[in-house]
C-alpha positions as CSV (number, residue, x, y, z in Angstrom):
1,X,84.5,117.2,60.9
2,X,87.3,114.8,60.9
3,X,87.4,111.2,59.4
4,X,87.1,107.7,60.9
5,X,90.6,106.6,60.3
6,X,90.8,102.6,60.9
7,X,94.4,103.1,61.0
8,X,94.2,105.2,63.9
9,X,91.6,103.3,65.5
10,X,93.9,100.1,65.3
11,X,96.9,102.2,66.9
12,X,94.4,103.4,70.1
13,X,93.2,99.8,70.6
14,X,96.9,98.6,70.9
15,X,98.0,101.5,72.9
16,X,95.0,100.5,75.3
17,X,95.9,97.0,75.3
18,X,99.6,97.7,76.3
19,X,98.6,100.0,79.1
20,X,96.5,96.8,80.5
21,X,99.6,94.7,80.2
22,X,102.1,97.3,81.8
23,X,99.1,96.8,85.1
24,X,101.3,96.1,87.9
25,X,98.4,94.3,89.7
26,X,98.9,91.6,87.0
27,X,102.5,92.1,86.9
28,X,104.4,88.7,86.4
29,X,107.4,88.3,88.8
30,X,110.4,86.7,87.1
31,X,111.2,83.5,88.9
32,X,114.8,84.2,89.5
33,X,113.9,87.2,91.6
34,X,110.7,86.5,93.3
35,X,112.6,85.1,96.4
36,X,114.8,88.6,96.7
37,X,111.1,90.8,96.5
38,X,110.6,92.5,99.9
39,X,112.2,94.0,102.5
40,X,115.0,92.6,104.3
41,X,116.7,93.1,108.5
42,X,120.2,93.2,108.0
43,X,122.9,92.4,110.3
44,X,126.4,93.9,110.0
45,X,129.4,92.8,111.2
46,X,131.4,95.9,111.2
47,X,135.0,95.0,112.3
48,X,133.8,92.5,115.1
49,X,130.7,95.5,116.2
50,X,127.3,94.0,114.9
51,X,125.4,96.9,113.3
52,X,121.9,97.2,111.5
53,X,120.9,97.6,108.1
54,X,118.2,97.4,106.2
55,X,117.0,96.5,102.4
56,X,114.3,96.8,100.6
57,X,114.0,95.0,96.8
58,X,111.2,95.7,94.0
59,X,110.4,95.2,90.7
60,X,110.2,97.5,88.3
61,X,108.2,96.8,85.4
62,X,108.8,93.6,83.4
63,X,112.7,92.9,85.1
64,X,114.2,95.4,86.8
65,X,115.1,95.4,90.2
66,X,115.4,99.0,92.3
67,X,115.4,99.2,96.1
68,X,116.3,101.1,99.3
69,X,118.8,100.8,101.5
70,X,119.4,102.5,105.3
71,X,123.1,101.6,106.6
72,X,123.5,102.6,110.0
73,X,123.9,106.0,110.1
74,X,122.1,108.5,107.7
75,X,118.6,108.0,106.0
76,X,117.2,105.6,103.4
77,X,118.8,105.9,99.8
78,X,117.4,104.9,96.7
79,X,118.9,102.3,94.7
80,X,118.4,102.9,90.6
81,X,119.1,99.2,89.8
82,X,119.8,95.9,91.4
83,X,121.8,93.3,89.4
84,X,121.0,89.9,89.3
85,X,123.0,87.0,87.7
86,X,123.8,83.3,88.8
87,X,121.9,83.9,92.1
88,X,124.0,86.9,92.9
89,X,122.5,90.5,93.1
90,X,124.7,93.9,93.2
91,X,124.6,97.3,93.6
92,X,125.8,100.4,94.3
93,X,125.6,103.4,96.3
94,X,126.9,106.8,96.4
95,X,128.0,108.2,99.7
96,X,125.9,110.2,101.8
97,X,127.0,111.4,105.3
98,X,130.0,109.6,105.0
99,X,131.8,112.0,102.6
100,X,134.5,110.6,100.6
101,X,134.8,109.1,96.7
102,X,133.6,106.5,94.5
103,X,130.0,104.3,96.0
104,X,129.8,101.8,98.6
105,X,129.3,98.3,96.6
106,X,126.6,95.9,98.3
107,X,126.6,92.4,97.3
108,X,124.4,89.4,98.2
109,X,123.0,86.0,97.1
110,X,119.9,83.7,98.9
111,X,120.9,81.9,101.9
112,X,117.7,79.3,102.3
113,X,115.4,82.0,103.7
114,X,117.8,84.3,104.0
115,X,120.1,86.8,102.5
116,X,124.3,87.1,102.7
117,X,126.7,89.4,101.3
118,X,129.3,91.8,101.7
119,X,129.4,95.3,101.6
120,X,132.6,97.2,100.4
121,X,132.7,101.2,101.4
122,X,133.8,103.8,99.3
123,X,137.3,103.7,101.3
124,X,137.9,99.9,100.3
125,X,136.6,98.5,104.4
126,X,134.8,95.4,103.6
127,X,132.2,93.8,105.9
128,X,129.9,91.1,105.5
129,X,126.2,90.7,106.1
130,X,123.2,88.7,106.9
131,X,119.4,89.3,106.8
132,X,116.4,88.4,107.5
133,X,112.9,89.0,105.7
134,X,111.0,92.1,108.0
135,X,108.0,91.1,109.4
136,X,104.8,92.9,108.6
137,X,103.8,93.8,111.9
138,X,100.0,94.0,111.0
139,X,97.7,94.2,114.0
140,X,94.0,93.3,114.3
141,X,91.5,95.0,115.8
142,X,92.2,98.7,117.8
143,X,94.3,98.0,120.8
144,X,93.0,98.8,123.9
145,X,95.2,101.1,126.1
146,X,96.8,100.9,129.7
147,X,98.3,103.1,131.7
148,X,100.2,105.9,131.3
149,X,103.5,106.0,132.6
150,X,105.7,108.9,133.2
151,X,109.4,108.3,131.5
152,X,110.6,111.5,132.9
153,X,110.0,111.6,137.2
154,X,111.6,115.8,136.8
155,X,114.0,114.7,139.3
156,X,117.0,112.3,137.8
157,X,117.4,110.0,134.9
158,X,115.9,107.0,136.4
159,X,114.7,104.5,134.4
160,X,117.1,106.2,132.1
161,X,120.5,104.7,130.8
162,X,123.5,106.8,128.7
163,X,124.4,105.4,125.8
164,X,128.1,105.8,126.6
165,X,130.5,107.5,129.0
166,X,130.2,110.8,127.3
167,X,126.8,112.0,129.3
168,X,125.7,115.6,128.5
169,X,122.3,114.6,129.9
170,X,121.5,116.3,133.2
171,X,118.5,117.7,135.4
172,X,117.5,120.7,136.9
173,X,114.4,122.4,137.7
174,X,112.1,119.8,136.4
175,X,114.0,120.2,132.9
176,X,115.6,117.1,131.1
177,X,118.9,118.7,129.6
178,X,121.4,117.8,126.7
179,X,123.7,120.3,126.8
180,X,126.1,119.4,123.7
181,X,126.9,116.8,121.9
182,X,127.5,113.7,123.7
183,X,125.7,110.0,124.2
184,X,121.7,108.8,123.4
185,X,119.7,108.5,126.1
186,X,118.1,105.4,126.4
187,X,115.0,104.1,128.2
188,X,116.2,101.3,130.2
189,X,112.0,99.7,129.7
190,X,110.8,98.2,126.4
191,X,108.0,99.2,124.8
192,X,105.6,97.2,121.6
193,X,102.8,99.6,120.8
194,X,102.1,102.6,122.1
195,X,101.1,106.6,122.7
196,X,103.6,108.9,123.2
197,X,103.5,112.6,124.5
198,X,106.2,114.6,124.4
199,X,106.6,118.2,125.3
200,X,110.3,119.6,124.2
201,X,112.4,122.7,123.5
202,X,115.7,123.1,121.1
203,X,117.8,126.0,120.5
204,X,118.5,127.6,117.3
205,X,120.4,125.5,114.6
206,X,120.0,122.6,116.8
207,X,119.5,118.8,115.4
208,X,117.7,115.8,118.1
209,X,115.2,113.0,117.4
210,X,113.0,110.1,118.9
211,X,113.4,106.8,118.2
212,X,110.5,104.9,118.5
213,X,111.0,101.0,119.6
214,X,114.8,102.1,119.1
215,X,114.4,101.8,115.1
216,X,112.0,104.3,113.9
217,X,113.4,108.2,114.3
218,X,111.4,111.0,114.4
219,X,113.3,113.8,113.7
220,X,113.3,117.1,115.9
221,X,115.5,119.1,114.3
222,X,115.8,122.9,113.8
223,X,113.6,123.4,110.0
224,X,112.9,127.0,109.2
225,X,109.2,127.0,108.9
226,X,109.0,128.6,105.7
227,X,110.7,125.5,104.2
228,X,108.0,123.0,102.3
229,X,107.3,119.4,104.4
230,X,110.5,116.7,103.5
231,X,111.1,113.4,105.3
232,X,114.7,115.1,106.7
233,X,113.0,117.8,108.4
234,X,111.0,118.5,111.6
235,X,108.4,115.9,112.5
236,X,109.1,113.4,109.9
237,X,110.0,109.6,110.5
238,X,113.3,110.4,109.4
239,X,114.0,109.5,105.6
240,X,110.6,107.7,105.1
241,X,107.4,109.5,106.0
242,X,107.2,113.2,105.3
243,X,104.5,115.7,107.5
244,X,101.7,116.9,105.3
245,X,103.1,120.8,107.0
246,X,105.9,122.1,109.6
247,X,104.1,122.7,112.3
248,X,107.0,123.4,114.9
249,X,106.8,126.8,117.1
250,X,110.5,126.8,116.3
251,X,113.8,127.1,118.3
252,X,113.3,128.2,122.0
253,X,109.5,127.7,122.4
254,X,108.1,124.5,124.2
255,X,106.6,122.3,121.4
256,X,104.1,119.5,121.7
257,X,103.9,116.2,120.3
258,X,102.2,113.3,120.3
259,X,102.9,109.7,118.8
260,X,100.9,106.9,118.4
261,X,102.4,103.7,117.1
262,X,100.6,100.1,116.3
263,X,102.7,97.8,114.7
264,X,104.2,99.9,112.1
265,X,101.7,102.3,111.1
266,X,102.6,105.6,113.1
267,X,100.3,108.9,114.1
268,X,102.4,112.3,114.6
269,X,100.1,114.9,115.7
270,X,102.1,118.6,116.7
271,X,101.1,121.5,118.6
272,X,97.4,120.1,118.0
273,X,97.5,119.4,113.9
274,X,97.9,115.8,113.0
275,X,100.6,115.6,110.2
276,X,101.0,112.2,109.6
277,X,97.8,109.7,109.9
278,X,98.8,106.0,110.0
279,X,101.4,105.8,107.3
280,X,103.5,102.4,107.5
281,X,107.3,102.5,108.5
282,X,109.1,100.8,105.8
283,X,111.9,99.9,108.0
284,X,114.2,101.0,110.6
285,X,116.1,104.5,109.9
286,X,120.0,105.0,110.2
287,X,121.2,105.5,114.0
288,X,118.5,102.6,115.2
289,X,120.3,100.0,117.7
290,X,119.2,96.9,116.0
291,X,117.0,95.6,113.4
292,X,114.9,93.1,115.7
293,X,111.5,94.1,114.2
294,X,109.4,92.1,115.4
295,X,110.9,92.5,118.6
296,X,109.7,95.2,121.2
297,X,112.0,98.0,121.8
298,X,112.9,101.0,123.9
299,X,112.7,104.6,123.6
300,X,116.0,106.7,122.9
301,X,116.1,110.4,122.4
302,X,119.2,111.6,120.3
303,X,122.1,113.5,122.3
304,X,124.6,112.7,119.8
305,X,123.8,115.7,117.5
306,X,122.7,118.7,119.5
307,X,120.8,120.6,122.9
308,X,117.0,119.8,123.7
309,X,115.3,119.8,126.5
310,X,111.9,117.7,127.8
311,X,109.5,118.7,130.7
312,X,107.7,116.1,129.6
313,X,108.2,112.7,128.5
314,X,104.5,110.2,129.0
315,X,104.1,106.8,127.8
316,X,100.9,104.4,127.5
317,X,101.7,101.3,126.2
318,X,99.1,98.7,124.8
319,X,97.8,96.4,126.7
C-alpha cells in the first residue's frame, strides 16, 4: 500500500485548480480583442468587381487569436494565428486552389462596427475590404410550410437564368443537362427558408454542387464510396459540415436528396439516410454570389466544374 504523500496531494489540488481556470465558459476576453470576436461578411473589391468573403475570429485560450477564412473561390481555411497590435490585426494564408508561392497576407483594423483592410495575394495583387458582423439567423418556433413549387417545368429553363454567355445548360426529354463546363445556373426566384428535393445524376470523375440562398454549397461531386465522410466530398456543406457517411449511389445512377434549411441550421437527408441533422452554417462557402446573410437568396446549381443532370428540382419555401 502506498503512502499519503502531502506533496503530491498539493501538486493534484493545483493541477485541478488550473484546469478550472483554463474553463473556457469563464474565459476572460482581452479588451483589445473583444470587438474583433465573431464572424465577419466581407466585401471585396477585386479590381473594380465586388466579391465576397468571409472571416471568422476566436480566442484561443488566454490571448491568442485563430480564425477562418473563405475567399471567393475554394473552401474555408484555417488561420493558426491572428496578430493584433495598435488596433491592427494580420494574418496569413497559404494558397489553396490558387496555386502559386509565398501566402496571401490579410490585414484589417475596426471601422466603428465594422471591419477594413486589404488583402495582398501570393502574386503581389492587392485589394481592399470591408465587412460586416454575420447575423445569427436564429429562428423561433418550427416554420410552417407552403407550397411546393416545381423549379424545373421538364420543358426549358424558365424561371431559370445563365450565369454568363457560356451556357452548357440545355433540355431534353424531361432531363436538365450541363454538358461541360460552362456558366451556373441560377434561379431567377429568391428563396429564405426552405425544403428542397432534388433528384440528380453525374458521370464519372465529375464535380457539381447546390448552393443554397446562393451562399451555402452542397457539394455533389464524384467521391469514391469507400472514402471516409470529409466536408470536401459528396453531401457535405462544402468546407464546413461533413456527412456522418457517403451515401451516394455513385456516378451514372439517379440519386436523391433532400434539404431542409431554417435560418442557418441545415438538414441533408440522401437516398433515404439523413447525414447531417441541423448543424449550423458558419458562413458562406467559396463560389457564393454575395455575402448578404441576412438577406434571402436564390438557388444556383454549379455548371462551372463538370456534367449533371436533374429530373427533378422541388421547392417549398416557408411561409
Amino acid at each position: 500500500m502506498s503512502k499519503w504523500n502531502p506533496r503530491k496531494s498539493r501538486k493534484s489540488r493545483a493541477r485541478k485548480k488550473e484546469e478550472v481556470e483554463h474553463n473556457p465558459a469563464s474565459q476572460t476576453i482581452p479588451e483589445e480583442s473583444k470587438d474583433l470576436l465573431g464572424r465577419w461578411d466581407l466585401n471585396v473589391d477585386k479590381n473594380g468587381k465586388q466579391v465576397p468573403s468571409w472571416l471568422e475570429i476566436k480566442l484561443s485560450g488566454f490571448t491568442t487569436l485563430v480564425g477562418y477564412w473563405v475567399g471567393d473561390s475554394g473552401s474555408s481555411r484555417p488561420v493558426s494565428h491572428i496578430k493584433l497590435q495598435d488596433g491592427k490585426f494580420s494574418f496569413a494564408i497559404p494558397p489553396q486552389w490558387e496555386g502559386g508561392n509565398g501566402d496571401f497576407v490579410i490585414e484589417g483594423e475596426l471601422a466603428g462596427a465594422e471591419i477594413k483592410g486589404t488583402i495582398t495575394s501570393n502574386n503581389g495583387e492587392k485589394y481592399t475590404f470591408t465587412g460586416t458582423k454575420a447575423p445569427y439567423l436564429n429562428r423561433t418556433g418550427e416554420p410552417t410550410w407552403g407550397t411546393a413549387v416545381e423549379l424545373f417545368n421538364g420543358k426549358d429553363l424558365t424561371g431559370w437564368k445563365p450565369s454568363n454567355e457560356n451556357n452548357k445548360w440545355t433540355v431534353k426529354d424531361g432531363i436538365l443537362t450541363n454538358e461541360a463546363a460552362g456558366a451556373n445556373l441560377i434561379t431567377e426566384q429568391n428563396f429564405e427558408d426552405f425544403k428542397l428535393n432534388l433528384e440528380f445524376k453525374y458521370p464519372e470523375g465529375s464535380n457539381s454542387g447546390v448552393y443554397l440562398r446562393g451562399r451555402y454549397e452542397v457539394q455533389i461531386e464524384d467521391s469514391p464510396k469507400d472514402r471516409h465522410p470529409g466536408n470536401l466530398y459528396f453531401g457535405a456543406i462544402y468546407g464546413f459540415l461533413t456527412p456522418n457517411a457517403l451515401v451516394t449511389k455513385g456516378p451514372n445512377e439517379w440519386n436523391n436528396m433532400e434539404i431542409t434549411l431554417v435560418g442557418r441550421l441545415v438538414t441533408i437527408s440522401i437516398n433515404g439516410q439523413t447525414v447531417i441533422t441541423k448543424q449550423e452554417i458558419p458562413g458562406i462557402t467559396g463560389g457564393a454570389l454575395d455575402s448578404k446573410e441576412g438577406e434571402p437568396g436564390p438557388l444556383y446549381i454549379q455548371g462551372d466544374h463538370g456534367p449533371i443532370e436533374f429530373r427533378k428540382i422541388t421547392i417549398t419555401p416557408a411561409k
